[in-house]
C-alpha positions in Angstrom: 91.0 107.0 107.1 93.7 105.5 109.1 96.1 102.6 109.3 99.1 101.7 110.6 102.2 100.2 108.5 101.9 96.8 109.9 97.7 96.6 108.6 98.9 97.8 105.6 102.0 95.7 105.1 100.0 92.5 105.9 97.0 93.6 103.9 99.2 95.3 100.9 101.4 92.5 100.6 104.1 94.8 100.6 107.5 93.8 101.6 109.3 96.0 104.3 113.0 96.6 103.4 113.8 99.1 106.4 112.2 100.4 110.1 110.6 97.1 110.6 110.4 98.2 114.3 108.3 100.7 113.0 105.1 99.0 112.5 103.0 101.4 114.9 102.9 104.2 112.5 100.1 105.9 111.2 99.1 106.4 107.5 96.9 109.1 107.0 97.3 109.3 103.4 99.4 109.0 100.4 101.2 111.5 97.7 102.9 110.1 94.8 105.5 111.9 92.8 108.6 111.0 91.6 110.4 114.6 91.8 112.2 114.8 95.2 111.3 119.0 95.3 107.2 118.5 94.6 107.5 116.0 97.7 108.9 118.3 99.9 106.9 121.1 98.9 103.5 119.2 99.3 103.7 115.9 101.2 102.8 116.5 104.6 103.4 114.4 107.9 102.2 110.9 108.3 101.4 110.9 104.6 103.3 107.3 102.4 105.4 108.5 99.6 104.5 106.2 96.5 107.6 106.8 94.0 110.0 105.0 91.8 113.2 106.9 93.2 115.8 104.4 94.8 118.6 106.9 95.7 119.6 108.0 98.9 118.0 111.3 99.0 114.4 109.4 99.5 115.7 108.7 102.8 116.3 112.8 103.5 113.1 113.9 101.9 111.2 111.3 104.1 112.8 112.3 107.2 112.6 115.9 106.6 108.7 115.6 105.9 108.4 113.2 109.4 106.8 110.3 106.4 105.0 107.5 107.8 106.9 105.3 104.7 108.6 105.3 101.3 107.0 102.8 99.0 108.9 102.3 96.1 107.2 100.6 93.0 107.8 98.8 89.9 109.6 96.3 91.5 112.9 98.6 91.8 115.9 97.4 93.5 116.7 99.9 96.9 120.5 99.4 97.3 122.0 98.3 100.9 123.3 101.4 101.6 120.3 103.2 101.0 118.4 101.0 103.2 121.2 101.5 106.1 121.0 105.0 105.8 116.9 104.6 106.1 117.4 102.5 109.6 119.8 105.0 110.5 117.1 107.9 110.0 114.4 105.5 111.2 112.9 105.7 107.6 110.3 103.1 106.7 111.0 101.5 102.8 108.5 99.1 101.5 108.5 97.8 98.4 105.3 97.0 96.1 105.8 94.8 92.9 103.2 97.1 91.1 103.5 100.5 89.4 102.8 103.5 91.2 99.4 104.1 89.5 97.9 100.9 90.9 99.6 100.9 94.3 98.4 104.7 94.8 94.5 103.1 93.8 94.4 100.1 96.1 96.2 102.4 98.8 93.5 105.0 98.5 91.3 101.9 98.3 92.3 100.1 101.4 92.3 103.6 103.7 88.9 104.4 102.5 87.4 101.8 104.1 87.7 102.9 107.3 85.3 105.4 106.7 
């Protein structure tokens, strides 16, 4: 039940925004929430964060919880500096024009087949 970033970029047809030289990273699995304390109390590493959030305090959750990537949905604008501060942090942001309910199902989808 694993990918890397780049499979699931190219098969996701999700746009990367930040850590493109990052594509060797590991998803394991997903979590999807919205409230920056229920991510860092239960996402766990290599897990992709599905959330709406665009602020800069995605970056520092995702660091802190060693994230595999942010994927921010509903076609949400990420502001430059927020995407600096990812590079900075080596924090992977991908975008997916879809809400959070359908990117979480073809996610779960696309990293069950590898079972």
């Amino acid at each position: 039940m694993e990918k890397n970033l780049l499979q699931l970029i190219e098969e996701m047809h999700y746009s990367c925004l930040s850590g493109k030289m990052l594509p060797d990273r590991v998803v394991r699995s997903a979590y999807v929430s919205d409230l920056l304390s229920d991510v860092m109390g239960k996402a766990q590493p290599g897990m992709v964060w599905i959330t709406s959030q665009v602020h800069k305090n995605i970056v520092a959750v995702a660091s802190l919880k060693e994230l595999s990537a942010v994927i921010v949905v509903n076609e949400r604008h990420v502001d430059p500096e927020v995407l600096e501060h990812a590079e900075a942090e080596e924090v992977v942001i991908l975008t997916s024009g879809l809400p959070a309910f359908e990117t979480a199902g073809r996610l779960y989808q696309k990293l069950n087949e590898m079972e």
